[in-house]
C-alpha positions in Angstrom: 204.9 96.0 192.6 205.0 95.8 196.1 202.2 94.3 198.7 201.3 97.5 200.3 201.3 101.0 198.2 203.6 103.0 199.8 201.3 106.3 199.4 198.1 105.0 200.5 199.4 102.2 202.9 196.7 99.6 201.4 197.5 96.4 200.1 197.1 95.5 196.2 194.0 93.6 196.8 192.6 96.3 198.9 193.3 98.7 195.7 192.2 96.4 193.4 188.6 96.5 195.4 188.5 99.9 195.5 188.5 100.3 191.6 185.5 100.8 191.1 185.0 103.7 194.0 188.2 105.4 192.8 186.9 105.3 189.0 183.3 106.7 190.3 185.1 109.6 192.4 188.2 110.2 189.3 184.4 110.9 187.3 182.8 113.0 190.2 185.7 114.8 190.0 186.0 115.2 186.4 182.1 116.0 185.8 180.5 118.1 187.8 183.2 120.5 189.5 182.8 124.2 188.1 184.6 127.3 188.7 184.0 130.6 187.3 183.8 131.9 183.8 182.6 134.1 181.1 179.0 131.6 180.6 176.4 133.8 182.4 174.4 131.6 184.0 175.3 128.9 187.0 173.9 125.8 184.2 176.1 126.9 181.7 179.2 127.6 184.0 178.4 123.7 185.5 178.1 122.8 181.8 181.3 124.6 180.4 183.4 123.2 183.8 182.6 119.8 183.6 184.5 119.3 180.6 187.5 120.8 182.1 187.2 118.9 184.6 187.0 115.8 182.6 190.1 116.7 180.4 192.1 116.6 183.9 191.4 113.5 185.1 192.0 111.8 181.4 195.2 114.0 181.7 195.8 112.4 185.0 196.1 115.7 186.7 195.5 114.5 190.4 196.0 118.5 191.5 193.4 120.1 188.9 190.9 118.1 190.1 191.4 118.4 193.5 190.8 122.0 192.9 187.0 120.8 192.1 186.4 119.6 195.4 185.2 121.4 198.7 187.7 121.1 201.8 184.6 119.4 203.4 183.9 117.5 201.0 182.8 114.0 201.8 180.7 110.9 200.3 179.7 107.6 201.4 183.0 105.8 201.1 185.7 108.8 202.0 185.5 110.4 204.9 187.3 113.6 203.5 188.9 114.7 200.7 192.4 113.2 201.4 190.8 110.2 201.8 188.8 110.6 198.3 192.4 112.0 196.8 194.1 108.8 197.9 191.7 106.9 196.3 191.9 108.6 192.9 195.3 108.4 193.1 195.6 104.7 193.7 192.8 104.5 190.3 194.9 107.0 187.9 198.2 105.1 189.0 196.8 101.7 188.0 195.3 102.8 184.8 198.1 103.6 181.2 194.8 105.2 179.9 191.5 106.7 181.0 188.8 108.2 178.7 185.4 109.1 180.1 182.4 109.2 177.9 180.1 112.3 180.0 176.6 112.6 179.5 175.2 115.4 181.7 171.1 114.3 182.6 169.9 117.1 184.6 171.5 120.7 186.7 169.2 122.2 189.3 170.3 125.1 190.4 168.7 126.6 193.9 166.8 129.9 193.8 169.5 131.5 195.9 172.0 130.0 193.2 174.3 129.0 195.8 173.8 125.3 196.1 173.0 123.0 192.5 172.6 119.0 192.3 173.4 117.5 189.3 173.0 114.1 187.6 175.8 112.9 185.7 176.6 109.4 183.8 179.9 108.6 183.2 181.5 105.5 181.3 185.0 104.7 181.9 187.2 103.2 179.3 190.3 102.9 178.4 189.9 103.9 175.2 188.2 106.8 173.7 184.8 106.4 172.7 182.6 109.1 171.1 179.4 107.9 170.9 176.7 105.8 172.8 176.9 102.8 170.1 180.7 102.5 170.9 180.2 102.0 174.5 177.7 99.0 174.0 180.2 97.2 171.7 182.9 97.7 174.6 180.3 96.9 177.1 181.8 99.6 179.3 181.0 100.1 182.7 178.4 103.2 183.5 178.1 104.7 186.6 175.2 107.7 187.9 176.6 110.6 190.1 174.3 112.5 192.2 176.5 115.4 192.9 175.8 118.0 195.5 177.5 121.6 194.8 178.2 124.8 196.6 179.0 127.8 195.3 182.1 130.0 196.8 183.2 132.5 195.8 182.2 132.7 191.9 183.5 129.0 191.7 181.3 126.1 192.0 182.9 123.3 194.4 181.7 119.5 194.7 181.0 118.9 198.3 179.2 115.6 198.3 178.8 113.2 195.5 177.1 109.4 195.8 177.1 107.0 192.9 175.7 103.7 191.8 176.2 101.8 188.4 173.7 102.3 186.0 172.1 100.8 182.9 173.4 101.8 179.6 169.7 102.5 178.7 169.3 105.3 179.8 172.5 107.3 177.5 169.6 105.9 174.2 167.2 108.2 173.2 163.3 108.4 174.3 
C-alpha cells in the first residue's frame, strides 16, 4: 500500500486515525437513513429503513448509502457529504468484513412529521454477532448516534448525525 491513498489524498496514518469516525459515519449511514415504503407511519418507515440501510454498508455498497444522506448534510468532523463519503470509503476499503450489531433506543418524530431525531447504538465487528452476550465476549466497540432527519419528498434523509462511544450497558436490559 502506498503512503498517501490515491482517492482521498491522506496518508495511511491519517486513515488509520480516522477509523473510528469512518466506522461511526459507515453506522449513521447504515442506521438511521429512511426512504419511503408501504409501513404507514414515519417510526415504522425509520424502523423498516434502517435495516436496509445496514445491509448496504455490510454489503459495502458505498452508493446505496450515499443515497441516505441529505446533499447538506454535515456533522462535526465532515464538512459535507463528500467529505463524510471519503471517509466511509477509506473505512469500507480497509475492512475484508463489516457486521453491525443495531439496536434502535428511541425515534421522535415532529408534530409536522417532517423533521425526526433518533438514537441509535451501533457495534462494529468484523464478525457477525446476534445477540448482546456475543458482543461482550468480543468486547466490541459501541458507539451512540444522535441522528437528525428531514423528510423530502416521502423519503427520510440523514442531514446531521453526531456520535460518541458508549457503554455496552446500556444494549442490557432494565
Amino acid at each position: 500500500m502506498s503512503a498517501a491513498c490515491s482517492i482521498c489524498r491522506m496518508s495511511s496514518a491519517c486513515v488509520e486515525s480516522l477509523f473510528p469516525r469512518a466506522a461511526v459515519l459507515g453506522l449513521t449511514l447504515l442506521l438511521c437513513a429512511c426512504g419511503g415504503g408501504q409501513d404507514t407511519t414515519p417510526e415504522d418507515r425509520i424502523r423498516t429503513l434502517i435495516g436496509g440501510l445496514q445491509q448496504s454498508v455490510q454489503d459495502e455498497s458505498l452508493k446505496q448509502a450515499a443515497g441516505y444522506l441529505d446533499p447538506n448534510y454535515q456533522d462535526d468532523h465532515h464538512a459535507n457529504k463528500a467529505a463524510a463519503l471519503r471517509s466511509l470509503f477509506a473505512y469500507l476499503r480497509r475492512h475484508d468484513a463489516i457486521h453491525l450489531f443495531v439496536r434502535i433506543a428511541s425515534i421522535d418524530v415532529a408534530p409536522q412529521q417532517q423533521t425526526a431525531q433518533a438514537i441509535v447504538h451501533v457495534a462494529m465487528t468484523g464478525v457477525p454477532v446476534e445477540s448482546v452476550d456475543a458482543l461482550f465476549s468480543i468486547k466490541a466497540d459501541l458507539y451512540r448516534f444522535d441522528l437528525r432527519l428531514e423528510e423530502q419528498d416521502g423519503s427520510w434523509l440523514i442531514r446531521h448525525a453526531s456520535w460518541q462511544r458508549a457503554d455496552m450497558g446500556v444494549l442490557l436490559p432494565r
